[in-house]
N, C-alpha and C positions, 0 to 999 in steps of 0.2 A: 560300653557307654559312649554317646555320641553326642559333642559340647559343642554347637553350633557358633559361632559368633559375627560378630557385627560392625563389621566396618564401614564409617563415614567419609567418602572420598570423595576431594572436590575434581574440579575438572582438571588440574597443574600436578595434581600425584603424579609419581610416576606406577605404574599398577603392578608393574614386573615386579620390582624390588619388594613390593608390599605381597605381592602372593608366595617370594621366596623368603620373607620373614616369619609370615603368617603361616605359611605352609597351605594355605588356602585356595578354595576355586572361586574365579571372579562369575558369577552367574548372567548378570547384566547391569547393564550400566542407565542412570538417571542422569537426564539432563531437562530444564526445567522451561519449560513452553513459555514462548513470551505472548502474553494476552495484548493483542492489536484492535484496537477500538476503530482507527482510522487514523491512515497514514497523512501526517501535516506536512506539509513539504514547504520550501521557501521562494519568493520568486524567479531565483539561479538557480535552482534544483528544476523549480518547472518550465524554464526557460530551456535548459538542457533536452529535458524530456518533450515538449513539445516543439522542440526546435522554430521557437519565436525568439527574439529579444526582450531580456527583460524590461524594457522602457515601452516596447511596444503592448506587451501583458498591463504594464499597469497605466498606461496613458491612454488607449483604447481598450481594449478588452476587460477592464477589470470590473466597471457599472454597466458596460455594456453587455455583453455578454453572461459572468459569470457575478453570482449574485450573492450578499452578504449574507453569511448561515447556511447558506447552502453549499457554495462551492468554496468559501473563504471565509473565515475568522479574524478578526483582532484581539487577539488573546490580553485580557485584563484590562483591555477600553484601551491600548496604546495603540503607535503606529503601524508598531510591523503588524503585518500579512501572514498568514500561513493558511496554506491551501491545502484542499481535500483532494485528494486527489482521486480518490475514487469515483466523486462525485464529477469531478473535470472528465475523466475517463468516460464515465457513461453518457455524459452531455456530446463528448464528440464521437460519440457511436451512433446518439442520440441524429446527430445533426448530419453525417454519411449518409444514414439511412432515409432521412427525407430528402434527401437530394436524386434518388432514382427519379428519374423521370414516368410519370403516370401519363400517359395518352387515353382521354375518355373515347368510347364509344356512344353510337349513336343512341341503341339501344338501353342504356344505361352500366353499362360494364366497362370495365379500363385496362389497359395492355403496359405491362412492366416494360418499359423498353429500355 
């Protein structure tokens, strides 16, 4: 006869001491996926990562540039900012990539230069 059982382990167990009480095999382990809707960041968070200043982000760049709802939030009507950063991300992939230079030709055709 074979009595299975079932242990609830968080992640601070220690596992050894519990498979020599238990006398048990540890099969595998659960650890529980964090659901990311979209990463908010603050404006020193995106200051860092884009290596601007924060006064420079929000005294130029922040109506110019990057725009309410899309790249920024005011969470529950207040002051602070929190930014998307996903959205910032693909804006300056966005904005690299029209910067190639296109030389038209005569015939109607353009040369990536």
């Amino acid at each position: 006869m074979i009595v299975w059982r079932q242990l609830v382990v968080n992640k601070d167990t220690n596992v050894s001491l519990l498979t020599q009480h238990y006398k048990c095999i540890i099969i595998g382990t659960y650890e529980p996926k964090e659901v990311v809707m979209g990463q908010y960041i603050t404006t020193g968070e995106l200051s860092s990562r884009i290596k601007y200043d924060a006064r420079y982000i929000r005294n130029c760049l922040l109506d110019s540039v990057f725009i309410e709802g899309v790249h920024y939030i005011r969470p529950f009507g207040r002051r602070k900012i929190l930014f998307i950063w996903e959205a910032i991300e693909g804006e300056m992939h966005k904005a690299s990539n029209d910067e190639i230079p296109i030389i038209p030709l005569r015939a109607g055709g353009a040369i990536h230069g």
